[in-house]
C-alpha positions in Angstrom: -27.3 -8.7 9.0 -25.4 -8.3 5.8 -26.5 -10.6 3.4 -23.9 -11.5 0.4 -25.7 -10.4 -2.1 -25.8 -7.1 -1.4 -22.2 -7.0 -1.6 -22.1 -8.3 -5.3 -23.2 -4.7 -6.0 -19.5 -3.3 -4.5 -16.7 -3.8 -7.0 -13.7 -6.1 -5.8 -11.7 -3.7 -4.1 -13.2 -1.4 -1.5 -12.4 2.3 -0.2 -12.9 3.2 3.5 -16.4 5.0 2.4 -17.6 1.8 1.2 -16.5 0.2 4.6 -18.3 2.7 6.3 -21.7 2.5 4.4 -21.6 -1.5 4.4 -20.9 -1.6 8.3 -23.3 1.9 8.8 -20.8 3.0 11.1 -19.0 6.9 10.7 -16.1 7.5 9.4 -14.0 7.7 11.9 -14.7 4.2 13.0 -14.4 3.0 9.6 -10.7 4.5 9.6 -10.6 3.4 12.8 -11.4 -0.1 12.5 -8.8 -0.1 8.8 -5.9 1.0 11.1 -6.6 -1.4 13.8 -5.5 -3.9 11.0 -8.0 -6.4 12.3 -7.8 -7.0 8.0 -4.7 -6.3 5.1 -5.5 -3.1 3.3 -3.1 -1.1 1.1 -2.2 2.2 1.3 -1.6 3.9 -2.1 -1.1 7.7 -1.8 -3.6 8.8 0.5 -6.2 6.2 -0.1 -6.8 2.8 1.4 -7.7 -0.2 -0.2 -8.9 -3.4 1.1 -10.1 -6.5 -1.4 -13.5 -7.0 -0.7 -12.8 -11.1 -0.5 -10.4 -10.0 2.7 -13.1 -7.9 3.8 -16.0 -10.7 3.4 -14.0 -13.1 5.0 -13.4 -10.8 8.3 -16.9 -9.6 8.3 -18.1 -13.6 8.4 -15.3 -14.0 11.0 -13.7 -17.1 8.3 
């Protein structure tokens, strides 16, 4: 289980790597699971953003 705290160590908006290595999943899940829009993320060029309050919230199912 992910344990909060460990997440204070991620800055407040996260990149589909940083999805990928919280979850330990690959990346094609993680880009997966961003485009499933299961949680808001941004697109800005070619990167994806998601605020890792949105993120927290999913992950703990609030």
């Amino acid at each position: 289980m992910i344990i909060v705290k460990d997440l204070e160590a991620y800055p407040e908006v996260l990149n589909v790597e940083d999805i990928q290595i919280i979850l330990g999943i690959g990346r094609r899940q993680a880009y997966q699971l961003v485009s499933s829009q299961q949680f808001h993320s941004v697109r800005i060029g070619k990167r994806i953003k998601i605020l890792k309050k949105v993120f927290v919230n999913w992950l703990y199912g609030n």
